[in-house]
MISE-481982 format. One record per residue: x, y, z of N, C-alpha, C in turn. Coordinates in nm, 2 decimals, padded with zeros to 4 digits. Layout:
BEGIN
{neast=X, nnorth=Y, nup=Z, caeast=X, canorth=Y, caup=Z, ceast=X, cnorth=Y, cup=Z}
...
This chain:
BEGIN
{neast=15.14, nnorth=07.30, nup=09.93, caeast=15.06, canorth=07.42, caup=09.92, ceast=15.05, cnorth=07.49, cup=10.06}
{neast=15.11, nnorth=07.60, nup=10.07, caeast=15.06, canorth=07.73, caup=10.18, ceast=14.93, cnorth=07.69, cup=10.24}
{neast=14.92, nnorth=07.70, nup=10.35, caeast=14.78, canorth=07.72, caup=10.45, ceast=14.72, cnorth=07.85, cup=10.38}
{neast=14.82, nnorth=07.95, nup=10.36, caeast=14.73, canorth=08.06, caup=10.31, ceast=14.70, cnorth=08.08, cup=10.18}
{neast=14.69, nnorth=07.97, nup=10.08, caeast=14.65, canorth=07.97, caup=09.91, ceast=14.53, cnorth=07.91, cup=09.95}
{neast=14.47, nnorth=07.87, nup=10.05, caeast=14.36, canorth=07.79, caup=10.08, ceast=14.26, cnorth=07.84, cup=10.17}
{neast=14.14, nnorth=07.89, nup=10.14, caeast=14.02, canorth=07.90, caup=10.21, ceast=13.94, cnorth=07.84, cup=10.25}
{neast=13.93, nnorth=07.79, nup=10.38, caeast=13.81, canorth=07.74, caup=10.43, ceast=13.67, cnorth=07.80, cup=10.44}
{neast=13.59, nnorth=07.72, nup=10.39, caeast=13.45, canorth=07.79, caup=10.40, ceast=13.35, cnorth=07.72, cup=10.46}
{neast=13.30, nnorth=07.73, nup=10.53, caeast=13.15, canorth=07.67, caup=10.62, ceast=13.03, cnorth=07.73, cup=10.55}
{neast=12.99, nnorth=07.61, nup=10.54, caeast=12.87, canorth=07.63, caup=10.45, ceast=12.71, cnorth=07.60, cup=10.58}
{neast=12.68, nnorth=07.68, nup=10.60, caeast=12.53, canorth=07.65, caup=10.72, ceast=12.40, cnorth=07.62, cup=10.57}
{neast=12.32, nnorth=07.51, nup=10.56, caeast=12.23, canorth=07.50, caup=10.52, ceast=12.11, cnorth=07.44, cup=10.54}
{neast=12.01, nnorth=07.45, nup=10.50, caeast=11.90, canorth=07.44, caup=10.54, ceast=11.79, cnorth=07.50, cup=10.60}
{neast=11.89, nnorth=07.64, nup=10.65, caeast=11.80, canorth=07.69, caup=10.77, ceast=11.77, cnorth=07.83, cup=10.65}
{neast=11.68, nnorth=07.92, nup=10.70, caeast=11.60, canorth=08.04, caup=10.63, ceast=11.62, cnorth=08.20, cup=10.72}
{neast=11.62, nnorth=08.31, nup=10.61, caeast=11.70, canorth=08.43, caup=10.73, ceast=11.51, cnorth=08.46, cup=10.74}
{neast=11.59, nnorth=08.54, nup=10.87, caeast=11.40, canorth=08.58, caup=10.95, ceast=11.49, cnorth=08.71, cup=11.07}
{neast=11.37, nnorth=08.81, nup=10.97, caeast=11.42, canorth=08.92, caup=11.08, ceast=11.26, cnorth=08.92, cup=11.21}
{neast=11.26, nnorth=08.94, nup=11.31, caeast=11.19, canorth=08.95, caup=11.38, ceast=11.14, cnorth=09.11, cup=11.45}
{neast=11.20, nnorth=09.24, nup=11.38, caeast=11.20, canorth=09.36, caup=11.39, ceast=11.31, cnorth=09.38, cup=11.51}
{neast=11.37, nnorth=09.31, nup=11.50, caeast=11.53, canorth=09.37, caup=11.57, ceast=11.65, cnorth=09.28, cup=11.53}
{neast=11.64, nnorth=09.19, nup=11.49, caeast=11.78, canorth=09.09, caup=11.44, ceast=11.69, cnorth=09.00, cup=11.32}
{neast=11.86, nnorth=08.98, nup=11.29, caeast=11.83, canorth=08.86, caup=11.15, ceast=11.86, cnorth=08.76, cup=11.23}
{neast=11.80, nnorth=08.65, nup=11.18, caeast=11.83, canorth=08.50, caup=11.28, ceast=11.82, cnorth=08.40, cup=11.11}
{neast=11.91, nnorth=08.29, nup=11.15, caeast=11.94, canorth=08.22, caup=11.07, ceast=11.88, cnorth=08.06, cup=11.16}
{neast=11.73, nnorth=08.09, nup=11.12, caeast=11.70, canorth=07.96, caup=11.20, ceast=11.66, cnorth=07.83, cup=11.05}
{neast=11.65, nnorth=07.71, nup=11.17, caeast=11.66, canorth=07.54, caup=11.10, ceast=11.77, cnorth=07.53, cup=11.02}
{neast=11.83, nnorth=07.55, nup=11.09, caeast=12.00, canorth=07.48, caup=11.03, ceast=12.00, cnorth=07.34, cup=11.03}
{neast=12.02, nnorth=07.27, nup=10.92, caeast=12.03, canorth=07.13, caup=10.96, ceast=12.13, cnorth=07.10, cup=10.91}
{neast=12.23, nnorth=07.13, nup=10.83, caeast=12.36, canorth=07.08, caup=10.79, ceast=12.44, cnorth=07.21, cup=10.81}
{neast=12.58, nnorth=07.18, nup=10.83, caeast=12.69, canorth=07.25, caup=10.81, ceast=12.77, cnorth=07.18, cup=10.72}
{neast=12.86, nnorth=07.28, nup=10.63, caeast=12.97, canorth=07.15, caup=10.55, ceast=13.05, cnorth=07.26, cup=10.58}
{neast=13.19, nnorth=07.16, nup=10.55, caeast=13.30, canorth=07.26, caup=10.54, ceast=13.38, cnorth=07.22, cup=10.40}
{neast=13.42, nnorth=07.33, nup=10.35, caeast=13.50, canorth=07.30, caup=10.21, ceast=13.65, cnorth=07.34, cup=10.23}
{neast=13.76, nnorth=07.33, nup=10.13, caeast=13.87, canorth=07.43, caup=10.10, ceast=13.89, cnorth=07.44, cup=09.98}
{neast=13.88, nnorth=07.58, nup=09.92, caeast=13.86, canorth=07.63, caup=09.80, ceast=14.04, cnorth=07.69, cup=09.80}
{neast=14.09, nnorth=07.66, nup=09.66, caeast=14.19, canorth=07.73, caup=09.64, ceast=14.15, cnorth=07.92, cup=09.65}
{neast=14.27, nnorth=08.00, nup=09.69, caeast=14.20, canorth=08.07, caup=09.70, ceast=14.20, cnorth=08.15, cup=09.51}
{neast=14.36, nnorth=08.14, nup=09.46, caeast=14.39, canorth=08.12, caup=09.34, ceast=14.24, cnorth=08.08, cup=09.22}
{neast=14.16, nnorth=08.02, nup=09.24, caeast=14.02, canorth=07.92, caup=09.20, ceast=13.90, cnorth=08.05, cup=09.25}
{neast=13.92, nnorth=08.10, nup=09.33, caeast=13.79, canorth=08.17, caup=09.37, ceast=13.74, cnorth=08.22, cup=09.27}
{neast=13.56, nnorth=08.15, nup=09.26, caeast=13.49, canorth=08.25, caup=09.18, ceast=13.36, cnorth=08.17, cup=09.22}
{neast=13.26, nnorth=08.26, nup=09.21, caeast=13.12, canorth=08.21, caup=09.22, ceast=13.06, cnorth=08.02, cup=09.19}
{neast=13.09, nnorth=08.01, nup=09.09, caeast=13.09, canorth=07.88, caup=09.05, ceast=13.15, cnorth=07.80, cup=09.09}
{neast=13.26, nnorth=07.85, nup=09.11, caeast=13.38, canorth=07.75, caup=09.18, ceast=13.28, cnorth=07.70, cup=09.38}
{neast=13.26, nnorth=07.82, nup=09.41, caeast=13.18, canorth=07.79, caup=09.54, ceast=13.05, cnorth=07.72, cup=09.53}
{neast=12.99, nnorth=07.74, nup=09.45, caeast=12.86, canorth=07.69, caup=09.42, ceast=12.90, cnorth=07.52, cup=09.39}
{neast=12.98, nnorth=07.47, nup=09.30, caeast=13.06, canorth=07.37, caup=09.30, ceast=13.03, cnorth=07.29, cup=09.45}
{neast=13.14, nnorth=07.35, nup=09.51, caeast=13.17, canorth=07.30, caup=09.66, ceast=13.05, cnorth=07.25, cup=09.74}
{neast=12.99, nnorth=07.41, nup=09.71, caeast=12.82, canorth=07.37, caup=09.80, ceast=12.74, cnorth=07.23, cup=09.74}
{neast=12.76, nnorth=07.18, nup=09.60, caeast=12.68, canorth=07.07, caup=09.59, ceast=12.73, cnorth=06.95, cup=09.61}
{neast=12.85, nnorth=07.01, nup=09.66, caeast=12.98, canorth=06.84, caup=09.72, ceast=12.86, cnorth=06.81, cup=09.81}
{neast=12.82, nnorth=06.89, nup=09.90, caeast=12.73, canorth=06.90, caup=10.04, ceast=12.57, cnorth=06.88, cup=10.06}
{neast=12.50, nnorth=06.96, nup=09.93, caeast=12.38, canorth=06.95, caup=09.95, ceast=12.31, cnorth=06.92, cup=09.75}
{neast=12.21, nnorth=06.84, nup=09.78, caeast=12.18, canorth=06.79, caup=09.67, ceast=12.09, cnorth=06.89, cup=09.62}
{neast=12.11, nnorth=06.97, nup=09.46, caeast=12.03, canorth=07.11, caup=09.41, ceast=11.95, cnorth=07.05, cup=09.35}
{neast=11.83, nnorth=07.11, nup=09.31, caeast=11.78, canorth=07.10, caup=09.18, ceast=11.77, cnorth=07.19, cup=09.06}
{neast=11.76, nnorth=07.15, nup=08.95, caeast=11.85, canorth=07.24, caup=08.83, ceast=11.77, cnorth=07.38, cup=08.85}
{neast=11.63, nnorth=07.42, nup=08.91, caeast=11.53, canorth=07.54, caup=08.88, ceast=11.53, cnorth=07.52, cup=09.06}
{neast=11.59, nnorth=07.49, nup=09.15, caeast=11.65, canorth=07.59, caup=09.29, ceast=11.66, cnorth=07.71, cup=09.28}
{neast=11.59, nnorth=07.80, nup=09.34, caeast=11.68, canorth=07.93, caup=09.33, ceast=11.77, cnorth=07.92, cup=09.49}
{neast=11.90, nnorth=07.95, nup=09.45, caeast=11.99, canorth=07.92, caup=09.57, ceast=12.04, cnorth=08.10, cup=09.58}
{neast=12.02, nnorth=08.13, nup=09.68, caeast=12.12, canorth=08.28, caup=09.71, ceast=12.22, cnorth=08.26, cup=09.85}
{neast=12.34, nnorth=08.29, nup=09.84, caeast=12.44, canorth=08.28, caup=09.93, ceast=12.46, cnorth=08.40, cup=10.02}
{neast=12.51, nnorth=08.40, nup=10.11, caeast=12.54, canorth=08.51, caup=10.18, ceast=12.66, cnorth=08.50, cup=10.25}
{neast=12.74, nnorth=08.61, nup=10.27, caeast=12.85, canorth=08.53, caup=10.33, ceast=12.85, cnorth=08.62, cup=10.44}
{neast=12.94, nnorth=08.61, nup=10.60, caeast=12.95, canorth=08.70, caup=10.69, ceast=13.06, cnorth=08.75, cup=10.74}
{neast=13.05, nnorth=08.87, nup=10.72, caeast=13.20, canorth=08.97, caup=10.76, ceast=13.29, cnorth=08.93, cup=10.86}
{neast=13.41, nnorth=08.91, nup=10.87, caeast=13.50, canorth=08.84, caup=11.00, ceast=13.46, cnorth=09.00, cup=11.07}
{neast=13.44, nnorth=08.87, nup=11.26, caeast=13.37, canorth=08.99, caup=11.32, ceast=13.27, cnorth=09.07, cup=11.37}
{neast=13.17, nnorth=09.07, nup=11.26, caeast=13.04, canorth=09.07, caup=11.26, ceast=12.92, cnorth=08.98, cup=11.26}
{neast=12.80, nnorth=09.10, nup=11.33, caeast=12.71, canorth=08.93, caup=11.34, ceast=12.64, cnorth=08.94, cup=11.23}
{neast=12.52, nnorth=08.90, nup=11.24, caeast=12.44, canorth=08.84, caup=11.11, ceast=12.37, cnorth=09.00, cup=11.10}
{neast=12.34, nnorth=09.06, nup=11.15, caeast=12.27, canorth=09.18, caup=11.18, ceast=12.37, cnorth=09.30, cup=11.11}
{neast=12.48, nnorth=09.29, nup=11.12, caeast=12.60, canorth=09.42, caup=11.07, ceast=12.67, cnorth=09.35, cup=10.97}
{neast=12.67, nnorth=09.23, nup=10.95, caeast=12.78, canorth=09.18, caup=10.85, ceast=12.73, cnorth=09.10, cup=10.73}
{neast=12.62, nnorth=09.06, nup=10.72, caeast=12.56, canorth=08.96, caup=10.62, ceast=12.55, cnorth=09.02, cup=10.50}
{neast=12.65, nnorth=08.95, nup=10.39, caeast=12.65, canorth=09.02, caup=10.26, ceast=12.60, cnorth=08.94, cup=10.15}
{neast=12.55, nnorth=08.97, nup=10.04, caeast=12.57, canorth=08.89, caup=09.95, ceast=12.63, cnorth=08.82, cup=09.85}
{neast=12.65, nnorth=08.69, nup=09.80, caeast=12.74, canorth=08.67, caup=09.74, ceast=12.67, cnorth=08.63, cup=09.57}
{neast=12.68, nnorth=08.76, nup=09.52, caeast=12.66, canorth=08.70, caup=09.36, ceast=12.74, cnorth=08.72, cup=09.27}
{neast=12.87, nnorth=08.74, nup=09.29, caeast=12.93, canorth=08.72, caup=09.13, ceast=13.14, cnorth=08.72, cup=09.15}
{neast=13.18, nnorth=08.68, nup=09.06, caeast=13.29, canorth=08.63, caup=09.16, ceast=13.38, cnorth=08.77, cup=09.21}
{neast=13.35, nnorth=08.88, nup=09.17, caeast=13.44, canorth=09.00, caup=09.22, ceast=13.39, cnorth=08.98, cup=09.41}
{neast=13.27, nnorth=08.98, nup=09.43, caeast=13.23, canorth=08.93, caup=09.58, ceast=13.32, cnorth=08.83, cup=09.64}
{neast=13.33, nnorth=08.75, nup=09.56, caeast=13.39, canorth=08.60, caup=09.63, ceast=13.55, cnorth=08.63, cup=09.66}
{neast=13.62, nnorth=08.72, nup=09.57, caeast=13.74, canorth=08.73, caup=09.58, ceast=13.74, cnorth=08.83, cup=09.69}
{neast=13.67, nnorth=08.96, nup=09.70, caeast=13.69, canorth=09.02, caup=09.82, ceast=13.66, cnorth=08.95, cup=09.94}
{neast=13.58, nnorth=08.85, nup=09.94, caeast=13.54, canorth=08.80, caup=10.06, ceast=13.67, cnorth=08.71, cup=10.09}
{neast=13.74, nnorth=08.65, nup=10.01, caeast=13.85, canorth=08.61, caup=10.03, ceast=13.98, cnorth=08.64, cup=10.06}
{neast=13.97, nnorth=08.76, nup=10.03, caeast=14.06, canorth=08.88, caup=10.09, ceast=14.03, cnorth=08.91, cup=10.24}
{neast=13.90, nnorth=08.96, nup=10.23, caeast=13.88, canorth=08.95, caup=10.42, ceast=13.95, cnorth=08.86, cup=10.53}
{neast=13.92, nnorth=08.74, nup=10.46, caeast=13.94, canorth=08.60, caup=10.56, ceast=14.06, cnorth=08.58, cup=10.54}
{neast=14.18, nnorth=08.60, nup=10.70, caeast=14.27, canorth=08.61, caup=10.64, ceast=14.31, cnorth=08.49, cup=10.77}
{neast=14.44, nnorth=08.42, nup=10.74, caeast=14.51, canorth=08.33, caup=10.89, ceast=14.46, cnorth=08.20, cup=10.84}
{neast=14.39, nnorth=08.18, nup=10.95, caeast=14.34, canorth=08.03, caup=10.92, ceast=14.16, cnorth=08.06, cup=10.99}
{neast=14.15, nnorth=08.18, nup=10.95, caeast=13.97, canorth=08.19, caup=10.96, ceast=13.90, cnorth=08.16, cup=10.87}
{neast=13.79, nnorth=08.10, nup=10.90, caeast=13.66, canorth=08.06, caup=10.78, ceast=13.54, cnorth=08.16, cup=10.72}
{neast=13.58, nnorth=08.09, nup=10.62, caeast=13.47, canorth=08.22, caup=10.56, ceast=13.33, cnorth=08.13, cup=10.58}
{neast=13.24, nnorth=08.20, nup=10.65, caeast=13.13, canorth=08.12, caup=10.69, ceast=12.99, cnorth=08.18, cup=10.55}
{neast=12.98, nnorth=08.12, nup=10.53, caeast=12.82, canorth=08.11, caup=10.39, ceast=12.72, cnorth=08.03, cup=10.47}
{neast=12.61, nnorth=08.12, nup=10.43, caeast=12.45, canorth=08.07, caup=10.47, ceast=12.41, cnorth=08.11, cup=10.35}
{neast=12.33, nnorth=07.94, nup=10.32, caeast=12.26, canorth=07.94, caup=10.20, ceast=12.14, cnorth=07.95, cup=10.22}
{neast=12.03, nnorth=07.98, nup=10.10, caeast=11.93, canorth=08.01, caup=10.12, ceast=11.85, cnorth=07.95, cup=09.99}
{neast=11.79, nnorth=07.88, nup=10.00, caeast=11.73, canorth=07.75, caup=09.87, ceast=11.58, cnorth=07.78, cup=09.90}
{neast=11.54, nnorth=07.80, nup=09.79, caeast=11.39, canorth=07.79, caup=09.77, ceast=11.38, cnorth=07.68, cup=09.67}
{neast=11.27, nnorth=07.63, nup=09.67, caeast=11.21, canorth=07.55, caup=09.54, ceast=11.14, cnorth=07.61, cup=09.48}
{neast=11.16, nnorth=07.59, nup=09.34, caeast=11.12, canorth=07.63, caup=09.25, ceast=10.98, cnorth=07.60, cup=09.22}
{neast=10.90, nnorth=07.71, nup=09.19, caeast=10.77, canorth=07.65, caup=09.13, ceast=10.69, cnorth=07.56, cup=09.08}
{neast=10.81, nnorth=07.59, nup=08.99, caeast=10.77, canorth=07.41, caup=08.90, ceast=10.79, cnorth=07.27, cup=08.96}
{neast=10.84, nnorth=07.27, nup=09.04, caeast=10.88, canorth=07.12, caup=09.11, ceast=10.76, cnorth=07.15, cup=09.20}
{neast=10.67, nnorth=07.23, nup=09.24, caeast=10.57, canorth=07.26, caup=09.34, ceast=10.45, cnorth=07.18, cup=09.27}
{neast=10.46, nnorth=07.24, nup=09.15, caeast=10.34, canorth=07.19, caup=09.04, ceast=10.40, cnorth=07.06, cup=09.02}
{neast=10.45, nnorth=07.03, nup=09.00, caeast=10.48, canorth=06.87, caup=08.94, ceast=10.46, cnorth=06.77, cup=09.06}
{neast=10.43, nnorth=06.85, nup=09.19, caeast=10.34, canorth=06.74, caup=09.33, ceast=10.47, cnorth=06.72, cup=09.39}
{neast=10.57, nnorth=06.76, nup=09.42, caeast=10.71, canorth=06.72, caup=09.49, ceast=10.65, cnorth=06.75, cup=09.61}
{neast=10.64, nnorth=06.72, nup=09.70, caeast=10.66, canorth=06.68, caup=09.89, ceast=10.72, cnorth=06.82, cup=09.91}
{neast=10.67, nnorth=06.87, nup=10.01, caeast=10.78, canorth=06.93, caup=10.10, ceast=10.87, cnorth=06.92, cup=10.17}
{neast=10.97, nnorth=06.90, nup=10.19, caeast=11.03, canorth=06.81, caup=10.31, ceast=11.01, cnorth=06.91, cup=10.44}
{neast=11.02, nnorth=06.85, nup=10.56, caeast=11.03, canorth=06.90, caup=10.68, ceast=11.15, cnorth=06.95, cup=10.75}
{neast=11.25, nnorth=07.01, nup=10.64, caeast=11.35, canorth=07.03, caup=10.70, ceast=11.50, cnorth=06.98, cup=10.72}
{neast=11.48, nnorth=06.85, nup=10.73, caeast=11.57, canorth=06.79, caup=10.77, ceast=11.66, cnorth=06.77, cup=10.68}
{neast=11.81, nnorth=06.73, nup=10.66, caeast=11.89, canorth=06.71, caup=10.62, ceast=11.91, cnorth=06.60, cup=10.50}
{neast=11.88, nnorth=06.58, nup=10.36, caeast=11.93, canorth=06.69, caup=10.29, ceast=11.78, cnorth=06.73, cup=10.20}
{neast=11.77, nnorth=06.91, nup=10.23, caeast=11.69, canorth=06.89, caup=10.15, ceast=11.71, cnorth=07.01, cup=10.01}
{neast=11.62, nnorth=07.01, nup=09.95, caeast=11.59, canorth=07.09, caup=09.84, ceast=11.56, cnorth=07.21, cup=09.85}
{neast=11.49, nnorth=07.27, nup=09.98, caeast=11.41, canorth=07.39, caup=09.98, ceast=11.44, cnorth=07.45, cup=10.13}
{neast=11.37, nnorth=07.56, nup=10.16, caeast=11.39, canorth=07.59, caup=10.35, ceast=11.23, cnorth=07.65, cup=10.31}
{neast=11.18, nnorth=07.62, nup=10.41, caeast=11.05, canorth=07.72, caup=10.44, ceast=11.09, cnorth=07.88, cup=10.43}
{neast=11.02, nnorth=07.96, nup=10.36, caeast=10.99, canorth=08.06, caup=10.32, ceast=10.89, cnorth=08.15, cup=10.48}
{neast=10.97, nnorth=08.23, nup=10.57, caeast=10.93, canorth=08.31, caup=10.64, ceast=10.86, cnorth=08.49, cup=10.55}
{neast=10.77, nnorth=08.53, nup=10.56, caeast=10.71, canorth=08.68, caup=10.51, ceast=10.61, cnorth=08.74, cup=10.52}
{neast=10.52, nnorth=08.81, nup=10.53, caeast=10.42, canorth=08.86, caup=10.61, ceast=10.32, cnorth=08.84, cup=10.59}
{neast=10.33, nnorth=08.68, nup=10.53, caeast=10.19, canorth=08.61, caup=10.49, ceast=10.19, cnorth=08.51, cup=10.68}
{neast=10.31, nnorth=08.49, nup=10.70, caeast=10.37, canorth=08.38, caup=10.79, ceast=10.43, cnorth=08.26, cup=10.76}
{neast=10.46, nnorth=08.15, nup=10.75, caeast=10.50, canorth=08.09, caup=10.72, ceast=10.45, cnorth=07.95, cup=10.64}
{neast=10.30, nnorth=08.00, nup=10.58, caeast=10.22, canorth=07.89, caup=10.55, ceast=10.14, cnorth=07.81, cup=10.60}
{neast=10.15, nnorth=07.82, nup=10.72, caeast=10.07, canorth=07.69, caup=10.78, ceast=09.91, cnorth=07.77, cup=10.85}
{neast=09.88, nnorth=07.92, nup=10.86, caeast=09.81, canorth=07.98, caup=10.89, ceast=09.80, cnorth=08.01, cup=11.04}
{neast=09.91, nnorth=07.99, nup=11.09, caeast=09.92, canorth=08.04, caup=11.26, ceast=10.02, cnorth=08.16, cup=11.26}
{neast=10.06, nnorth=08.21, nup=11.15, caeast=10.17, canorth=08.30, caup=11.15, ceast=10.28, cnorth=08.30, cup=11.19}
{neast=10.40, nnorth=08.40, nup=11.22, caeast=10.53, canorth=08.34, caup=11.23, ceast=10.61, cnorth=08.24, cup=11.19}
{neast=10.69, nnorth=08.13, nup=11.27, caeast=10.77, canorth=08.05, caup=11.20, ceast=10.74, cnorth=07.91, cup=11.27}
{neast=10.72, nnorth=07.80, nup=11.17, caeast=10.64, canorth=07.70, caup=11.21, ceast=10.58, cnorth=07.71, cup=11.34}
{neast=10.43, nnorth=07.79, nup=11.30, caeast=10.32, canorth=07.80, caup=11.38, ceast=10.33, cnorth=07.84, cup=11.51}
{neast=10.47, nnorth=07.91, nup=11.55, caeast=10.52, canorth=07.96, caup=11.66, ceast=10.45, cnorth=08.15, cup=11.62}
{neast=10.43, nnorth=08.21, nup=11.76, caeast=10.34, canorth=08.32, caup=11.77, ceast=10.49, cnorth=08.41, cup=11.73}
{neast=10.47, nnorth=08.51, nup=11.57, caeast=10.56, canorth=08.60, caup=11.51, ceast=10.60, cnorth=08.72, cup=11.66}
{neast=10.71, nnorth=08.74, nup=11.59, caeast=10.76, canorth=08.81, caup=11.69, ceast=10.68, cnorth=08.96, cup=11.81}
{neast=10.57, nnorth=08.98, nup=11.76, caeast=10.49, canorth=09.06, caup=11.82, ceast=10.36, cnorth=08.97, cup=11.88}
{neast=10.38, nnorth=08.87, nup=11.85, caeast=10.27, canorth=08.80, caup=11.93, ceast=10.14, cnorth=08.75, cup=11.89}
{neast=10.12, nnorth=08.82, nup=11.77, caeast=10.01, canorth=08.81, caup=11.71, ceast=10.02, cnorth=08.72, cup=11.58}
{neast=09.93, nnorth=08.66, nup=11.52, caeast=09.93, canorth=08.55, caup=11.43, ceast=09.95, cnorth=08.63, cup=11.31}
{neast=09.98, nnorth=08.73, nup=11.23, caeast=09.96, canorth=08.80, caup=11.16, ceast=10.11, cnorth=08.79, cup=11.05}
{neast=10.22, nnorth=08.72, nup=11.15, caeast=10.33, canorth=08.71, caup=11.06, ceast=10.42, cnorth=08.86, cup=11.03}
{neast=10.44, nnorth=08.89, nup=11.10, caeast=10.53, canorth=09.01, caup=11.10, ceast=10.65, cnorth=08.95, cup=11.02}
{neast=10.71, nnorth=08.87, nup=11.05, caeast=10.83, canorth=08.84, caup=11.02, ceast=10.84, cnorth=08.80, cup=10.88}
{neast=11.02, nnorth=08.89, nup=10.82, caeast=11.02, canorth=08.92, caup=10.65, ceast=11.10, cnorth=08.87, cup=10.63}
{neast=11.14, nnorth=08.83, nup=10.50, caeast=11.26, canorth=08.75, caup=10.45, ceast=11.38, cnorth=08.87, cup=10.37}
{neast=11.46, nnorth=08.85, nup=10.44, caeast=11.60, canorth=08.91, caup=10.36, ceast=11.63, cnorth=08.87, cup=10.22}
């Protein structure tokens, strides 16, 4: 098989997007995976697949992908990925032997909240990422784990993409 029937894709997970009123930042990254997807194979599912080679789902996750433009940063290029006409263009982008890089973005689901499940803290592998929005981050100091939001004030400026 061709190097070029084959897509590499880096998968960043764990971490949560946070705009701070001038950039998107992709913080608490705790895993990276790397996959190769035929490119022939490309479709939503097919990636989705890949990503649970890497991280363990649960069936009511809500998971949203994003993938980033060769070139651009997170601020000019972050797209989304929901359905496989996405996945093929984005496969067309990535052309040589460059990675198509995906940041995922996992929340837990409600119902696993009610049913008493833990939160985890982050670390590698989990179920969920903390939810950054202009409540703050939950813990009632504002911003992003209890760190002063990007204007300084406890108030939680910072929104979720």
């Amino acid at each position: 098989m061709d190097s070029g029937d084959v897509l590499a894709i880096r998968f960043h997970v764990g971490g949560r997007f946070d705009y701070d009123g001038y950039n998107v930042n992709y913080i608490g990254e705790t895993f990276v995976g790397l996959s190769h997807l035929d490119r022939d194979k490309i479709s939503l599912p097919e990636v989705r697949g890949f990503l649970s080679d890497h991280v363990t789902l649960g069936e009511d996750d809500d998971v949203q992908l994003h993938w980033l433009f060769p070139g651009k940063d997170l601020n000019r290029g972050l797209r989304p990925l929901n359905d496989d006409k996405t996945c093929q263009f984005m496969s067309d982008c990535i052309t040589g032997n460059d990675v198509a890089e995906i940041y995922v973005d996992i929340h837990k689901s409600d119902a696993g909240a009610e049913q008493g499940e833990e939160q985890l803290d982050g670390s590698y592998p989990t179920k969920s990422s903390p939810m950054v929005n202009a409540a703050g981050d939950g813990d009632g100091q504002g911003g992003v784990d209890g760190d002063a939001d990007w204007d300084g004030d406890v108030e939680g400026d910072s929104i979720r993409i």
